[in-house]
N, C-alpha and C positions, 0 to 999 in steps of 0.2 A: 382720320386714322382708321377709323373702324369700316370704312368704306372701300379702303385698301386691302381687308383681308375678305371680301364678298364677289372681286373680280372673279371670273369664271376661270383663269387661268392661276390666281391663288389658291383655290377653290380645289382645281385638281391638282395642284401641288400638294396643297395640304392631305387631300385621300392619299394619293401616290404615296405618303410621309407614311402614312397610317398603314399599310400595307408594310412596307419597310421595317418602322418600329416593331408593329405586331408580329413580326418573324422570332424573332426569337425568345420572345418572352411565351408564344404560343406553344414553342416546341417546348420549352420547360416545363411549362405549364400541364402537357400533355403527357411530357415525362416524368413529372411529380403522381399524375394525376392515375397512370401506372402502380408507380410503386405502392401511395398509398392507398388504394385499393386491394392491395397485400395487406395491407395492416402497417407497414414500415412508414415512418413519420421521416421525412429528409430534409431536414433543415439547414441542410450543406449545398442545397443549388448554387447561391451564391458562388461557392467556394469552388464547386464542380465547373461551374460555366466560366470562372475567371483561368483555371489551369487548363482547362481546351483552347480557351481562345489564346494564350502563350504557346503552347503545344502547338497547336494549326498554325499560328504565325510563325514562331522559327521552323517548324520542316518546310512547310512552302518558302520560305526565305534560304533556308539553307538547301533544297531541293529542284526549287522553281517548279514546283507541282501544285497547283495549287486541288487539284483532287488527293493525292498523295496527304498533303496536310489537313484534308475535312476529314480523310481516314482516320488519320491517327487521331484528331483531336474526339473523334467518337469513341476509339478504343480508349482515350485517355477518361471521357466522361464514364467511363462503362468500369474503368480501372477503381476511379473515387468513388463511385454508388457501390461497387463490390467491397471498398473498404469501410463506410458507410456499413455496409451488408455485415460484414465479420464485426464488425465492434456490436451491434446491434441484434443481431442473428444467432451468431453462435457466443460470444461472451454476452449479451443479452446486457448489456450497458446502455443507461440514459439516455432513446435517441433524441431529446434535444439537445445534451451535453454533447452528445456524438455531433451532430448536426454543426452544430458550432465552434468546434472543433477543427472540420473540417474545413471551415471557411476562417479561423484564424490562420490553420495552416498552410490554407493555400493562399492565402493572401502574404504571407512573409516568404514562402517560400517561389513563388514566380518572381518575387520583388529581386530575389536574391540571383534565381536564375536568370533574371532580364540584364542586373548587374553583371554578373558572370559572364555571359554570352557578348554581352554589348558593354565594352566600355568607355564608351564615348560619353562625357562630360554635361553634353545636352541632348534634350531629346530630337531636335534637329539634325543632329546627326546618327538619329538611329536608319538602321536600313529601312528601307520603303519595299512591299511588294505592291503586286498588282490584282488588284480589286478583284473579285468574282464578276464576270461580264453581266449584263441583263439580256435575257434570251423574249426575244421578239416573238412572238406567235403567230403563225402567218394568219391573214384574215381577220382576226380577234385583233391583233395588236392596232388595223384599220379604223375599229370602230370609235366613231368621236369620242370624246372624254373617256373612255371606259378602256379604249386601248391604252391609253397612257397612266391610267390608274390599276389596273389590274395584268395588264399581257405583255409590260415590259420589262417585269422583274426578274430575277437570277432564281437559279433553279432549287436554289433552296427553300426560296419564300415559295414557290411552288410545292414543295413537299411537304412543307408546314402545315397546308391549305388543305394538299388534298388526302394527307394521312388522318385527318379530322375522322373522315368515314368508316376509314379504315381499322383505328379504333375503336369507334364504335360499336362496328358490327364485332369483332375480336373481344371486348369486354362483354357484348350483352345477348350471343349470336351463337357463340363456340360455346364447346365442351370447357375446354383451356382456361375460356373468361370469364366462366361459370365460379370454375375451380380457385381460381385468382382469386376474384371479388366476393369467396365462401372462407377467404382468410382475413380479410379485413375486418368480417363481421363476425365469426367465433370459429376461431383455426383449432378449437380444441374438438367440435362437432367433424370440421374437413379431416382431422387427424384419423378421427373413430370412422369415417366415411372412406379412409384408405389412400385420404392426398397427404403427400410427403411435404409437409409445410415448411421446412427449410431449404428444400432443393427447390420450392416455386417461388417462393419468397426473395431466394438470389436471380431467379430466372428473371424476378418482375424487376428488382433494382439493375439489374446489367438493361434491360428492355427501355428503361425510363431511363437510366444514364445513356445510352448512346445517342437519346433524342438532346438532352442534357449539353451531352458533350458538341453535338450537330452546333445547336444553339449558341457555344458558346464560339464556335467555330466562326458564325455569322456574324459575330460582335467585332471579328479582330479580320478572316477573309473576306467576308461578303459586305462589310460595309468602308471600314480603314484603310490606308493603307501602312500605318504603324501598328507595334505592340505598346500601351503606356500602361505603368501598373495601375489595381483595381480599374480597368478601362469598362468591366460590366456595371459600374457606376449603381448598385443596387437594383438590379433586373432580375435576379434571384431571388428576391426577397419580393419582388413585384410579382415574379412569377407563380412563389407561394400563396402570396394572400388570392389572385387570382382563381387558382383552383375551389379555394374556400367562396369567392365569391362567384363562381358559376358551378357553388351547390354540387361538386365534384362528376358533373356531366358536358361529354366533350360540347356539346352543342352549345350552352353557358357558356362554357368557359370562352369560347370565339369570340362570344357578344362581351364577355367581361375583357378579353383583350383588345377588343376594338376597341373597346370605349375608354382604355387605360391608355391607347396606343393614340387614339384622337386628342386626347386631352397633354400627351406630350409632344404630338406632333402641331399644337393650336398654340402651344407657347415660345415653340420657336420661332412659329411663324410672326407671333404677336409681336417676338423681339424683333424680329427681322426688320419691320413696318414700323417699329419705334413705341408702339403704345406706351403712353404715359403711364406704368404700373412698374412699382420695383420688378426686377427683375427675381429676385427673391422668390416672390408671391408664384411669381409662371411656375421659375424652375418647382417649385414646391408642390404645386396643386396636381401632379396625379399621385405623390404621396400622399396628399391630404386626404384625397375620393378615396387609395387605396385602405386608409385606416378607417373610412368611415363603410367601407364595400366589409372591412373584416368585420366590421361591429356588429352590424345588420345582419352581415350572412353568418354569423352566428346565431342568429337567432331563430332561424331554421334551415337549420344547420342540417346535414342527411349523411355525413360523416358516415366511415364504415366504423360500427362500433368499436375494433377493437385496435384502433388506429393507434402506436405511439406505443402500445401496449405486448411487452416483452414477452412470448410463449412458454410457457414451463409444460414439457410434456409429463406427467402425471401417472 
């Protein structure tokens, strides 16, 4: 059995896998990784990424667009981190209460709207769209194993990848990202310094929600071709601890998605091949690395101080 998953054609399965997975837990990831750098603590990715990917799946179903539905479900991400944004921002309410809030609410309320919309009996007979294609790369997509692991994916997993830099240089580069990442660590100093810390503060949550909403976009367009409720199956919550365990630096955070992304793309494959292990134990183990990735990266921890931490201007 174990000889089964070291074929060189499992092998690039499995990467391809890991490329795929890593989509959108990266864009969350990136879009957490945003806001909290504001200072704003968003414990509602879950909640955020489960009503995009409803959102993007019924207008592409009901539009046949499937760009048309990655929009909205970005405006839709960008909607929940703004409201996110006002319970936390301006009424200055508990953002883990908020956070979770949010992800009760959107988890009964997609439930209800998938109801609504769809009332067909099984999910068999819910509508089906059509997938986001995988865009080939000419010449790149030619090279052995490497075309079929990295140059044949959909254009989102693409933007996932290469907005990485683009981050970067925006948080550590710019004026803007200066300003940003001067509220996470004492917005009462950026205050006296002349930055408007509630109008940057919603700029950073709409900026992180639309990565957010992308993400969850790719849960229900770019990979499915259904809507089922909670279909983000805890990627929000993976997404969170992720940030924490790549030390809230995009370049981490890549390697903390790989490597959460390999370990769920090695247990399907494991079941795939049959291995004699509960199946439990698979599904389970990159929550398991994930709690022990929180443990550890707490411990040096580089957090913006004043993260989680409600503004009273003075």
């Amino acid at each position: 059995m174990i000889a089964d998953l070291i074929t060189v054609a499992i092998v690039v399965n499995v990467l391809a896998a890991v490329i795929r997975i890593s989509t959108p837990l990266l864009l969350a990831a990136l879009g957490e990784l945003i806001t909290e750098h504001s200072g704003i603590m968003n414990l509602g990715l879950e909640g955020t990424m489960l009503s995009s990917a409803f959102i993007g799946f019924f207008i592409t179903e009901q539009t046949d667009s499937i760009f048309f539905g990655i929009v909205v479900a970005c405006l839709t991400g960008v909607i929940m981190n703004l409201l996110l944004g006002f319970f936390a921002i301006t009424l200055k309410i508990d953002q883990t209460i908020t956070g979770l809030a949010i992800n009760l609410l959107a988890s009964g309320i997609t439930l209800f709207w998938f109801r609504t919309a769809y009332l067909q009996r099984t999910m068999a007979e819910t509508p089906l769209i059509k997938v986001l294609p995988g865009i080939n790369i000419p010449f790149l997509r030619e090279i052995p194993y490497l075309g079929d692991i990295l140059f044949s994916q959909n254009i989102i997993t693409y933007i996932a990848f290469l907005i990485i830099p683009v981050i970067w240089f925006f948080l550590y580069r710019t004026m803007l990202g200066l300003r940003l990442r001067s509220l996470g660590e004492d917005p009462q100093v950026a205050d006296m310094a002349g930055i408007k810390v509630s109008s940057l503060r919603y700029l950073a949550v709409a900026l992180g929600g639309s990565l957010v909403g992308l993400s969850g976009a790719f849960v229900s367009i770019g990979s499915v071709e259904r809507f089922f409720p909670d279909m983000t199956a805890g990627r929000g919550w993976l997404a969170f601890v992720i940030v924490i365990a790549g030390n809230w630096k995009p370049g981490r955070i890549l390697l903390a998605t790989l490597i959460f992304a390999f370990l769920d793309a090695f247990q399907l494959q494991a079941q795939g091949v049959g291995i004699q292990i509960p199946y439990q134990i698979l599904l389970g183990l990159p929550y398991v690395v994930a709690i022990l990735a929180m443990i550890l990266g707490r411990a040096r921890s580089k957090s913006p101080e004043a993260l989680g931490v409600a503004y009273e201007r003075e």
